[in-house]
C-alpha positions as CSV (number, residue, x, y, z in Angstrom):
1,X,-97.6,-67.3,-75.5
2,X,-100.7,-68.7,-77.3
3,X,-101.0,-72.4,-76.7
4,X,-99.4,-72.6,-73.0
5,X,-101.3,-72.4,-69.7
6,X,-99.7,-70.4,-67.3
7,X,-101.0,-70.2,-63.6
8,X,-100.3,-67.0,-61.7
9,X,-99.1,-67.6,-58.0
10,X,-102.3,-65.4,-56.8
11,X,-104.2,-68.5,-59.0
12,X,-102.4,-70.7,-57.0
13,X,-103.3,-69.5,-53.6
14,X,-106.6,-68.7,-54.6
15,X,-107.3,-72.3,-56.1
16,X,-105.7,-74.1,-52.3
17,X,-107.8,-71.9,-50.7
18,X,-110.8,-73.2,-52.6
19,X,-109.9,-76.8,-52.1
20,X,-109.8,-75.9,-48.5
21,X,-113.1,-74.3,-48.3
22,X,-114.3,-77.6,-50.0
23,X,-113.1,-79.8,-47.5
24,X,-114.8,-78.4,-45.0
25,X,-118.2,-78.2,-47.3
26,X,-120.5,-81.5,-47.6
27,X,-120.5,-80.5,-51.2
28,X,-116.9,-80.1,-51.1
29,X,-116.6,-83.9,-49.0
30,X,-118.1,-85.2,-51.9
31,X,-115.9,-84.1,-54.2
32,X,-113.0,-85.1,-52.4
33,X,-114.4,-89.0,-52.0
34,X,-113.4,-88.9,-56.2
35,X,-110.1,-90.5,-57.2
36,X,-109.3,-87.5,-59.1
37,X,-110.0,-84.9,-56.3
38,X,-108.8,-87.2,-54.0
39,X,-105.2,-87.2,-55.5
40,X,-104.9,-83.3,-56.5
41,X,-105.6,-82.5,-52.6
42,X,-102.9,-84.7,-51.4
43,X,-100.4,-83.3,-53.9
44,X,-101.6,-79.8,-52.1
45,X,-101.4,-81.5,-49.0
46,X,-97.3,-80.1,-47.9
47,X,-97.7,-76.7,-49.1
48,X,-101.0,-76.5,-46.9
49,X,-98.8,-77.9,-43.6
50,X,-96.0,-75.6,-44.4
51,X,-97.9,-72.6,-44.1
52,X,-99.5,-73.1,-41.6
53,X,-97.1,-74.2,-39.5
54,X,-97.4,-71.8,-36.4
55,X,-101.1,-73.5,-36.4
56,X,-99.9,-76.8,-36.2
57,X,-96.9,-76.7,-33.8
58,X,-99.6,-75.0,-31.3
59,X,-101.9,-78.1,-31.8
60,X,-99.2,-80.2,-30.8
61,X,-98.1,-78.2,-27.9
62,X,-101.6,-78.5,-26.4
63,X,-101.6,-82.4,-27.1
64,X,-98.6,-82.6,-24.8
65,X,-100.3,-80.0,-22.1
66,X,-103.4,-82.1,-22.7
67,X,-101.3,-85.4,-21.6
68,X,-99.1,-84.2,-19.0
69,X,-102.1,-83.0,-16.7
70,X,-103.8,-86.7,-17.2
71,X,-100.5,-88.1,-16.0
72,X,-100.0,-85.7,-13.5
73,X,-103.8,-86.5,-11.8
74,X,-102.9,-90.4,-11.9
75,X,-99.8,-90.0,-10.0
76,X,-99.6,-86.9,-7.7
77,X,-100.6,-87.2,-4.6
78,X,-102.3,-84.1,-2.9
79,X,-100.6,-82.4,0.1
80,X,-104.0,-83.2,2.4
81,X,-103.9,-86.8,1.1
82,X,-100.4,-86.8,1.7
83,X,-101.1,-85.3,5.7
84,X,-103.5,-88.3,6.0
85,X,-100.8,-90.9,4.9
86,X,-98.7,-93.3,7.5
87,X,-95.0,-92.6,7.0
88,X,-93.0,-95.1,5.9
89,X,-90.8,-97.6,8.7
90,X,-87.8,-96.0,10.1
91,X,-84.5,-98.0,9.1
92,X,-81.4,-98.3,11.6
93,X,-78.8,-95.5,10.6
94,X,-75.0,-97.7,10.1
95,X,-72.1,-97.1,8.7
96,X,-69.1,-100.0,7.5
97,X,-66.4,-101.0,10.0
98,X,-63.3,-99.5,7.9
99,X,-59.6,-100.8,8.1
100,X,-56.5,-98.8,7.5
101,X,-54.1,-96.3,9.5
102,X,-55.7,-94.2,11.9
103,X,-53.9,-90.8,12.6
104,X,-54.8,-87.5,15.0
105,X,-53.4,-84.6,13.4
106,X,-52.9,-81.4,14.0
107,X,-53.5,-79.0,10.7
108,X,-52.5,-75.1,10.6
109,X,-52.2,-72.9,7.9
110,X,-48.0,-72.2,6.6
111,X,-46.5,-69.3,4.6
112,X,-44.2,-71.2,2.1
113,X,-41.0,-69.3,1.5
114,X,-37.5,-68.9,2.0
115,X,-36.1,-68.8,5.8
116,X,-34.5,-65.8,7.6
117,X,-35.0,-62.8,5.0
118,X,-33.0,-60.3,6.0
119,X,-32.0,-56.6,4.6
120,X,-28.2,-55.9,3.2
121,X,-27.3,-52.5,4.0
122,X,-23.2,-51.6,2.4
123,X,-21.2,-49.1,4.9
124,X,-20.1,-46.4,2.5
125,X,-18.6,-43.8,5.1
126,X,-15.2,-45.1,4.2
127,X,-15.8,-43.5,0.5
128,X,-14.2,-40.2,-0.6
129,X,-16.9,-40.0,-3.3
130,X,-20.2,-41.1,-4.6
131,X,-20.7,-44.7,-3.9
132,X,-21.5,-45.4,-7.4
133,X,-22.5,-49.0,-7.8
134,X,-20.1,-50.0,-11.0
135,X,-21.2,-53.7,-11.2
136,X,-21.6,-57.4,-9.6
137,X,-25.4,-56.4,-9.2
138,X,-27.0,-59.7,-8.1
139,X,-29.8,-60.4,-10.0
140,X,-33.4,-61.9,-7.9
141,X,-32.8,-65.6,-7.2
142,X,-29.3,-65.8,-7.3
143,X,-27.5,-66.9,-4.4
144,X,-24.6,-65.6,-2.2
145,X,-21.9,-67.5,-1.0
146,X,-18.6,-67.3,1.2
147,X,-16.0,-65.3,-0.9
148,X,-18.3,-64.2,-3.6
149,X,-19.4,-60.1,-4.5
150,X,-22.3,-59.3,-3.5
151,X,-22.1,-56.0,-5.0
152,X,-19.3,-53.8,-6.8
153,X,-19.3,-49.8,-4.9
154,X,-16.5,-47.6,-6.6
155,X,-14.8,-51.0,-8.3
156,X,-14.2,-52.1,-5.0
157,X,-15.8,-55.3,-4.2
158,X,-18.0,-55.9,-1.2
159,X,-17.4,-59.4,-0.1
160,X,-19.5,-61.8,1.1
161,X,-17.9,-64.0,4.3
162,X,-19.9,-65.6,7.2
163,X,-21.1,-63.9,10.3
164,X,-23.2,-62.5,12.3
165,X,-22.0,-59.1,13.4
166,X,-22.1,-56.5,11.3
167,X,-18.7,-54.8,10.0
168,X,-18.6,-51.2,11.7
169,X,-14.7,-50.4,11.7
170,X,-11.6,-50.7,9.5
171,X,-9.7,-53.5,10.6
172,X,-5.9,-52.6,10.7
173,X,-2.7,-54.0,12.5
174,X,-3.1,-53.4,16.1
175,X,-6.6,-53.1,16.6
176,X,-8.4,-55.9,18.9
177,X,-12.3,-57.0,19.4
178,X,-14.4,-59.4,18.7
179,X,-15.0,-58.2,15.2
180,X,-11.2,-59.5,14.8
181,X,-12.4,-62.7,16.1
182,X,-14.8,-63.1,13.7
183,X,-13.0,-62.4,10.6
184,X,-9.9,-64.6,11.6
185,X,-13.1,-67.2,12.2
186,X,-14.7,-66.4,8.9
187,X,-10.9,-67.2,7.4
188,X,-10.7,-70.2,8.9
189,X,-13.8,-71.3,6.9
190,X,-12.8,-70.7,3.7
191,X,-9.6,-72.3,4.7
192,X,-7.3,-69.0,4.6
193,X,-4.6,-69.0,7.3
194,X,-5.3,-65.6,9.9
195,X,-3.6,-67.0,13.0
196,X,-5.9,-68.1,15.8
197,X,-8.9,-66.9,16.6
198,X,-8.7,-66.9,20.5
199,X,-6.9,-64.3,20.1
200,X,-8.5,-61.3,19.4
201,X,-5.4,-58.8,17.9
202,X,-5.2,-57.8,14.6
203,X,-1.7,-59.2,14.1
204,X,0.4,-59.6,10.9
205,X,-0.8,-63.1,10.1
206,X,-4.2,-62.0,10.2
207,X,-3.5,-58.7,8.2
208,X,-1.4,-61.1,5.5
209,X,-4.7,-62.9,5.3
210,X,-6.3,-59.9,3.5
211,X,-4.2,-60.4,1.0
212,X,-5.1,-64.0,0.2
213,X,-9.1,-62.8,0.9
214,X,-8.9,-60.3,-2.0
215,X,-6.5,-62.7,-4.1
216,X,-9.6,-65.7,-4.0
217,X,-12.5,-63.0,-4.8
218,X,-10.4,-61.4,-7.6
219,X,-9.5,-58.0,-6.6
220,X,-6.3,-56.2,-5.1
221,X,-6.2,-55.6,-1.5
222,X,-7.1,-52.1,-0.6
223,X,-4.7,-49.4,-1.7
224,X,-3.2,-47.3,1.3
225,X,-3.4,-43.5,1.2
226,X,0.5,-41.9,0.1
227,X,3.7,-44.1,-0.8
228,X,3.9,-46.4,2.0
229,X,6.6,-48.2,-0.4
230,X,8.9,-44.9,0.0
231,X,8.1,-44.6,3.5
232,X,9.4,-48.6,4.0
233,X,12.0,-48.5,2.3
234,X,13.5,-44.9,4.0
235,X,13.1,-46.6,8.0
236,X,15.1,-49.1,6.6
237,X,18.0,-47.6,5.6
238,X,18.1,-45.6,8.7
239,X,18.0,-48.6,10.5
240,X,21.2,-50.0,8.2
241,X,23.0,-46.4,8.8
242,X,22.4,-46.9,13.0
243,X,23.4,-50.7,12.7
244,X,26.7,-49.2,11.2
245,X,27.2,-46.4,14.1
246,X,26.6,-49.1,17.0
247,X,28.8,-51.3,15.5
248,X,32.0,-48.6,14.9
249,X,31.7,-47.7,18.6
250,X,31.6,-51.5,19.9
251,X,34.7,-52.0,18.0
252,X,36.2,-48.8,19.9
253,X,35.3,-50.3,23.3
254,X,36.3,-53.7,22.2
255,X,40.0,-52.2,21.5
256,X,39.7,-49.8,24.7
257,X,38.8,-53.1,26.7
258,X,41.7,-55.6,25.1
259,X,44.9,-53.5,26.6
260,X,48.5,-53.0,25.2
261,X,49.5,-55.0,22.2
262,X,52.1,-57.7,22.6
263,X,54.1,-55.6,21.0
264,X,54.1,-52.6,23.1
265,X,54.7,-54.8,26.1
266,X,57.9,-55.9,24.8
267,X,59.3,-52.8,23.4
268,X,58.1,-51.6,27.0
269,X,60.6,-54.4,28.3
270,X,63.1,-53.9,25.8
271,X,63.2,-50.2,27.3
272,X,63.4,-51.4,30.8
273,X,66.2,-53.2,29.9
274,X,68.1,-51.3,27.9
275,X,68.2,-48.0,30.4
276,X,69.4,-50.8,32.8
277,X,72.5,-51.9,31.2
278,X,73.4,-48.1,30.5
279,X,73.0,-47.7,34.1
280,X,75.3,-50.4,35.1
281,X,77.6,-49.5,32.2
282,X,78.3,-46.1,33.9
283,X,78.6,-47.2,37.1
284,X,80.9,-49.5,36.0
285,X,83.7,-46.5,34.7
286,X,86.8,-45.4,36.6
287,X,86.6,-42.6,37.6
288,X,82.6,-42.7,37.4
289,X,80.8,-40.0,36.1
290,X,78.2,-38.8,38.6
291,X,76.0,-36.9,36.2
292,X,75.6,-39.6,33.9
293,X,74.6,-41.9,36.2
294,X,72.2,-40.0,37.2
295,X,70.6,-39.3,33.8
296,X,70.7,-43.1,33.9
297,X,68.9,-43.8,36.7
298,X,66.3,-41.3,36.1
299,X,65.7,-43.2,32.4
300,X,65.8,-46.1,33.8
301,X,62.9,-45.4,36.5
302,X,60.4,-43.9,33.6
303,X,61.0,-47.2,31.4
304,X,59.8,-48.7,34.6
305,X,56.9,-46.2,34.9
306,X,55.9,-46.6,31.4
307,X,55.4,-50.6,31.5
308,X,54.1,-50.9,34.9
309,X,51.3,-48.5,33.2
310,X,50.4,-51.2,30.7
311,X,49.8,-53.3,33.1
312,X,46.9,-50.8,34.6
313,X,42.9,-51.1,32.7
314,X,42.4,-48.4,31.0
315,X,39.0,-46.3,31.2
316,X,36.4,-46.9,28.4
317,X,33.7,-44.8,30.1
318,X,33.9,-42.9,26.8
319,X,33.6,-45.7,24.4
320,X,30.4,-47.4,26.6
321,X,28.7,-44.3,26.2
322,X,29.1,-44.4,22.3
323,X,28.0,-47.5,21.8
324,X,24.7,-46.9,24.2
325,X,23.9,-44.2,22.5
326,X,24.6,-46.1,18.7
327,X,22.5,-49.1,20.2
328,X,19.5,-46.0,21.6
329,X,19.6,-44.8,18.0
330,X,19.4,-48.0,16.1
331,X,16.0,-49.2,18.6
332,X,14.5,-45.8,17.3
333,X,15.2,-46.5,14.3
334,X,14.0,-50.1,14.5
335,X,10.9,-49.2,16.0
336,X,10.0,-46.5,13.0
337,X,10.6,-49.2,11.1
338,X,8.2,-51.5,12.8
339,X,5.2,-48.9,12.3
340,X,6.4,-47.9,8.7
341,X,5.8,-51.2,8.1
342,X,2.6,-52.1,10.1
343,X,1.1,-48.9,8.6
344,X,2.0,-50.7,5.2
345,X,0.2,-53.8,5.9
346,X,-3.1,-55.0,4.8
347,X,-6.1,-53.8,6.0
348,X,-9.8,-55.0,5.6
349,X,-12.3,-51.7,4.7
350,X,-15.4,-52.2,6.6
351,X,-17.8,-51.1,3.9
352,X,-15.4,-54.1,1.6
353,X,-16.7,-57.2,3.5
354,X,-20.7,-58.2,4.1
355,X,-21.2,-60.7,6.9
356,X,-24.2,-63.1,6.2
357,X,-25.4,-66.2,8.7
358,X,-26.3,-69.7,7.2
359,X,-24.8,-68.8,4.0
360,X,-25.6,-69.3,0.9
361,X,-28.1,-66.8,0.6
362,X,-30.6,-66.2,-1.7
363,X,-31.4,-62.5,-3.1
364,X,-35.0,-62.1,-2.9
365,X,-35.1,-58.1,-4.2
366,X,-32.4,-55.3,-5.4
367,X,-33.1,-51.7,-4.9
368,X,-29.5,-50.2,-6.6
369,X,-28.6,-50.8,-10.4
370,X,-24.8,-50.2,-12.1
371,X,-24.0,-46.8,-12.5
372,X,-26.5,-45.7,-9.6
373,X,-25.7,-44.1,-6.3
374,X,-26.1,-46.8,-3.3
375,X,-29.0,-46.7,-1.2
376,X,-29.6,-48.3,1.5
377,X,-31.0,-51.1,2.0
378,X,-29.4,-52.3,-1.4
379,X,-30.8,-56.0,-1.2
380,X,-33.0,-58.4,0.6
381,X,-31.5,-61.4,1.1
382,X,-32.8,-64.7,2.8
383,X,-31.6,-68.3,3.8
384,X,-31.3,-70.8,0.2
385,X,-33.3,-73.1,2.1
386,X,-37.3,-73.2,1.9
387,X,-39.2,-73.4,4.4
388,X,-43.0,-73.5,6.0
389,X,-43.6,-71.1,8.8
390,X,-47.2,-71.1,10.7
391,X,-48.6,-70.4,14.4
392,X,-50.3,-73.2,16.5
393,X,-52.3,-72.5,19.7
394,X,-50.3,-73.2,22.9
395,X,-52.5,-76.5,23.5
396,X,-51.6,-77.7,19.6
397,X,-48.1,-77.0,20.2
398,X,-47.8,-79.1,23.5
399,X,-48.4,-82.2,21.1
400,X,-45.4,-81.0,18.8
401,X,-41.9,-82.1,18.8
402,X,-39.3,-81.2,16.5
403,X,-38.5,-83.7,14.2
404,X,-42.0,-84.5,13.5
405,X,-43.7,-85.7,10.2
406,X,-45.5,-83.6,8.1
407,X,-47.1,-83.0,4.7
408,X,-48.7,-80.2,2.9
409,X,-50.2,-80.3,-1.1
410,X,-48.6,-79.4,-3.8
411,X,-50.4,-77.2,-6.3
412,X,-51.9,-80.7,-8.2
413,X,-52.8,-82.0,-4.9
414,X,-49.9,-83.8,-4.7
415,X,-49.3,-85.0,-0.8
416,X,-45.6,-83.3,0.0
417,X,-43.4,-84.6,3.5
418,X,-42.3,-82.2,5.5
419,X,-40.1,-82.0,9.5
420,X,-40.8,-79.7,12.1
421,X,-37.3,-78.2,12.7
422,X,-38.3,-75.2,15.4
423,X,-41.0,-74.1,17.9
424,X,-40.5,-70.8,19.1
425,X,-42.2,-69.5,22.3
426,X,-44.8,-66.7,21.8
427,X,-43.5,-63.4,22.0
428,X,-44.3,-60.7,24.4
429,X,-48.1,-60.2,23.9
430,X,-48.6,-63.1,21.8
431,X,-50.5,-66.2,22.4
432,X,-49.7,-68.3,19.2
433,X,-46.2,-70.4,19.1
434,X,-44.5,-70.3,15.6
435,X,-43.7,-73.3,14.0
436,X,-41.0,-74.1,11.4
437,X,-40.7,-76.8,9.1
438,X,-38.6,-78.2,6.1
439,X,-40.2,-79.8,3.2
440,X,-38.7,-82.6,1.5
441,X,-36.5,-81.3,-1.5
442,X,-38.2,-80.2,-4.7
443,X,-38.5,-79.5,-8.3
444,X,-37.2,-75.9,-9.3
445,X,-41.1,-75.6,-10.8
446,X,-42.7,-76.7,-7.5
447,X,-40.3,-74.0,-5.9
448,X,-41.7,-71.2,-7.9
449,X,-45.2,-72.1,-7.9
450,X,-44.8,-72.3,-3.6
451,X,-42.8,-69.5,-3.3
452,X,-45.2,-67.0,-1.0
453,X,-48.5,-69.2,-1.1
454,X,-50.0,-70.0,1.9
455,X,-50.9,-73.9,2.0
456,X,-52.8,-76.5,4.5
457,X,-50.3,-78.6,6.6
458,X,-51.1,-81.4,8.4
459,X,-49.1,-82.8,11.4
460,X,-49.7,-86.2,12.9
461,X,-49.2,-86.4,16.7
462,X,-50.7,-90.2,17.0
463,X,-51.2,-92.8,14.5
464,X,-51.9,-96.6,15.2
465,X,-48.9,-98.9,14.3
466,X,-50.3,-100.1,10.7
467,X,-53.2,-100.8,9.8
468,X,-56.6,-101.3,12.1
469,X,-60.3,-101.4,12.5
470,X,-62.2,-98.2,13.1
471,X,-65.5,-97.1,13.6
472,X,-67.5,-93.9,14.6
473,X,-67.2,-92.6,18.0
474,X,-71.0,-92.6,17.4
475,X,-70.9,-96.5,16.9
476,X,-69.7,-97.1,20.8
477,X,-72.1,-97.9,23.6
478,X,-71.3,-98.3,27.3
479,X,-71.8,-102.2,28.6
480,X,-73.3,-102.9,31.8
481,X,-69.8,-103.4,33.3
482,X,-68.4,-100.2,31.6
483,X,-67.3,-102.2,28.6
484,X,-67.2,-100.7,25.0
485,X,-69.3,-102.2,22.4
486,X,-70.6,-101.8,19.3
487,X,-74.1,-103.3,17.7
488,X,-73.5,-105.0,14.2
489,X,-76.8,-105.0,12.1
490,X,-76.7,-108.7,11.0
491,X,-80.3,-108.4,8.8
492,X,-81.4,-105.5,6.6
493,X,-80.8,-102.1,8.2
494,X,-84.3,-100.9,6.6
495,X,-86.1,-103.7,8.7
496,X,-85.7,-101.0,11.8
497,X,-86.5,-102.0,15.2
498,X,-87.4,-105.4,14.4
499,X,-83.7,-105.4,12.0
500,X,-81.5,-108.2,13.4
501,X,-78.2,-106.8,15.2
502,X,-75.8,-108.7,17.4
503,X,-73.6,-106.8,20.4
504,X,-70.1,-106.8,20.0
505,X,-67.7,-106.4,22.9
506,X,-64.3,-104.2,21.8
507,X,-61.0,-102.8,23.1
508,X,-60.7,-98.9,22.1
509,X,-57.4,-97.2,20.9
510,X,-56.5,-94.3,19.1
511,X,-59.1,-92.2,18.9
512,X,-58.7,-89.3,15.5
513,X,-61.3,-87.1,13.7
514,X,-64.1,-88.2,14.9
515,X,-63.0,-92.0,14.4
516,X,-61.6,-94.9,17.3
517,X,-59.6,-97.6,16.9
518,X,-61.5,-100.8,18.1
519,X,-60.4,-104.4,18.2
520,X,-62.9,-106.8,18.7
521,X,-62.8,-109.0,22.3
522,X,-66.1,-110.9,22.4
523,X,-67.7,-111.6,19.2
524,X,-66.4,-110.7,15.4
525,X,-65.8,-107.7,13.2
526,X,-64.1,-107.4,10.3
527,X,-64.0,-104.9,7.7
528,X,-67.5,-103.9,5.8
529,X,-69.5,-105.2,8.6
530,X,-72.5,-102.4,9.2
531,X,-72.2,-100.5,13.0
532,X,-75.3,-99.1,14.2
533,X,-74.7,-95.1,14.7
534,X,-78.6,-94.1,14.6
535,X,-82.2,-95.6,15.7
């Protein structure tokens, strides 16, 4: 537009380059020293800085270059000036006299985890079928305890009781062992009533015991094969029908035994008698009649007979022999009885009960699942307790007792007690004793983060009785009379030889990582006071 003055950014440039050209002109100087030129070339002044920036940040880099090496050749010392130098004075080398407890230890590395894992294996020789797990199935972490399922094989339950031999046999009426012994023991424990366990029979009170085992873990007792019921309940009667037949023929020897009634006596009499006053009758007559008489006499003599014949035992050979055999019949029947009815009782399956030691037990894995067949081994199962198992060289051990103190670190570096509760003896080939401790009780979280990690333990085997002064083995020096000492630096340690130290005379004691116990006996020292260790 007419009337405006516009300047073109090539003007621009073009004009800052001029004014730059005349600053470094004497013509161009001149110029500048006028107010008006003076002002218009600072107003140009940022744009000139700001592109030519590179220019100016390498000018200042070379400054600082520029000042560094003047430093550097005022304060450096050359490594041949440096040769020719004296070293400085040696100090003395000390350390503090400390106080506190003062312990030897002996430290080995422990497996953290639970004790005595061991693998379940179920008997399943005893099934018909498929042992088909159909439930109970433990899950990881739960624990196992006396009457509890472990598992459920075919709905029947395998129970859990304590124990340490396996179950390899049905246990039935009759049979003896010391498997018997241990399940009437096991019984005992879980306060069911199975007669006493020095004996080792199978007997009724034990096989009623079943009942009450399989009553507490909420199952019937095994089923037996056929209808035992029937089979009972048929030895029975026959033993009613032989009591019957022994007692018929004991009442038949009882009245062959007894004799004539009272009755038959006296009509016996009566007889005697009467054929005697017929007799006497006749003879009495006029004229007698012979014949008569002698009909008479001859009646007379068998009434006689017959009651002198009452008077003689009679033979009950034949009745004795009844009732024998009645009473042989009724003990054969008795006795069929008697195994009718031990073949009815209880009876404990062997692949129905799982004996475990130091129960509970915790289930560390499961290899079955419901509705799958059971393979063995179906669990892994170890002691609820925790426990830290390591080895220790036969020297370390020797200074190892159980019962000891311990402590490990928790995951935050927590300190942790712990007991030595075993030492085992190397085994064959083996030159390392195992060790066994319990740590103090703790947090469900501290269990899980523990559980299989392998963690420092440290076992004390000496420790002064509170707390004490201790210095550096380093620190002691041998007296001219054998006596321990120790040189206290009484100036500045720095001072060196001509530093100003004072001896010390000390009683040792316990002596730990690289520490001793001292107590002072001629002169003092007292906690902080500087030991000499190094010239």
């Amino acid at each position: 537009m007419i009337g405006n003055s516009e300047t073109s950014p090539t003007d621009e440039v073009a004009h800052d380059d001029a004014w730059e050209t005349d600053l470094l002109t004497p013509e161009g100087a001149d110029a500048a020293e006028r107010p008006g030129g003076i002002r218009r070339r600072l107003a140009a002044l940022p744009a000139l800085v700001s592109r030519n920036r590179a220019l100016w940040i390498t000018a200042a880099v070379a400054v600082v270059a520029l000042v560094a090496g003047l430093l550097a050749g005022r304060y450096l010392i050359a490594p041949a000036e440096a040769a020719g130098a004296e070293p400085p004075a040696a100090g003395l080398v000390t350390v503090p006299v400390e106080f506190g407890e003062l312990s030897n230890d002996v430290t080995i590395r422990g497996e953290f985890g639970y004790v005595d894992p061991v693998e379940v294996d179920v008997d399943t020789s005893a099934f018909s079928g498929p042992a088909v797990v159909t439930g109970q199935v433990p899950a990881v972490g739960a624990e196992l305890a006396a009457l509890g399922v472990a598992l459920e094989v075919a709905g029947r339950p395998v129970i859990v009781l304590p124990g340490e031999l396996p179950a390899y046999r049905t246990l039935r009426f009759g049979v003896s062992g010391p498997d018997v012994v241990q399940f009437k023991e096991a019984m005992r424990a879980v306060g069911i009533d199975a007669g006493d366990p020095s004996s080792n029979v199978f007997d009724e009170t034990a096989a009623r015991a079943v009942t009450t085992l399989y009553a507490q873990a909420g199952y019937p007792p095994p089923v037996l094969e056929g209808d035992a019921g029937d089979a009972v309940r048929a030895a029975e009667e026959n033993v009613r029908a032989a009591e019957q037949s022994v007692r018929a023929a004991q009442n038949d020897l009882a009245q062959a035994q007894s004799g004539p009634s009272a009755v038959e006596i006296r009509e016996a009499d009566n007889a005697v008698a009467s054929a005697r006053r017929e007799l006497d009758a006749a003879r009495a007559t006029d004229p007698a009649d012979a014949v008569l008489i002698g009909n008479l006499q001859d009646a007379l003599a068998l009434a006689e007979l017959r009651r002198q014949s009452l008077d003689v035992p009679q033979d009950t050979s034949s009745q004795r022999a009844a009732v024998d055999a009645a009473n042989a019949a009724l003990a054969q029947a008795r006795e069929a009885l008697q195994q009718t009815t031990q073949d009815a009782l209880p009876f404990l399956p062997s692949g129905e009960v799982l004996y475990l030691t130091e129960l509970p037990r915790r289930v560390d894995a499961v290899s079955v699942e419901r509705g799958s067949v059971v393979d063995n081994p179906a669990m892994t199962v170890s002691g609820a307790t925790v426990a830290l198992t390591g080895s220790a060289a036969e020297a370390d051990a020797a200074l190892l007792e159980v019962g000891a103190a311990a402590s490990f670190l928790l995951p935050d570096d927590t300190p942790h007690p712990a007991v030595v509760t075993a030492l085992t003896s190397p085994a064959d080939g083996e030159t390392r004793w195992t060790v066994t401790l319990e740590p103090a009780p703790l947090t469900p979280e501290e269990l899980l983060q523990l559980q299989g990690t392998n963690v420092r333990v440290s076992i004390p085997v000496g420790s002064t009785t509170g707390e004490v002064l201790f210095v550096p083995l380093a620190a002691l020096s041998a007296g001219p009379g054998g006596e321990s000492r120790v040189e206290v630096v009484v100036g500045d340690p720095r001072d060196g030889a001509r530093a100003e130290t004072r001896l010390v005379v000390v009683e040792t004691g316990l002596a730990a990582t690289g520490a001793v116990e001292v107590t002072p006996v001629d002169g003092a020292l007292d906690e902080g006071d500087l030991v000499v260790v190094g010239r």
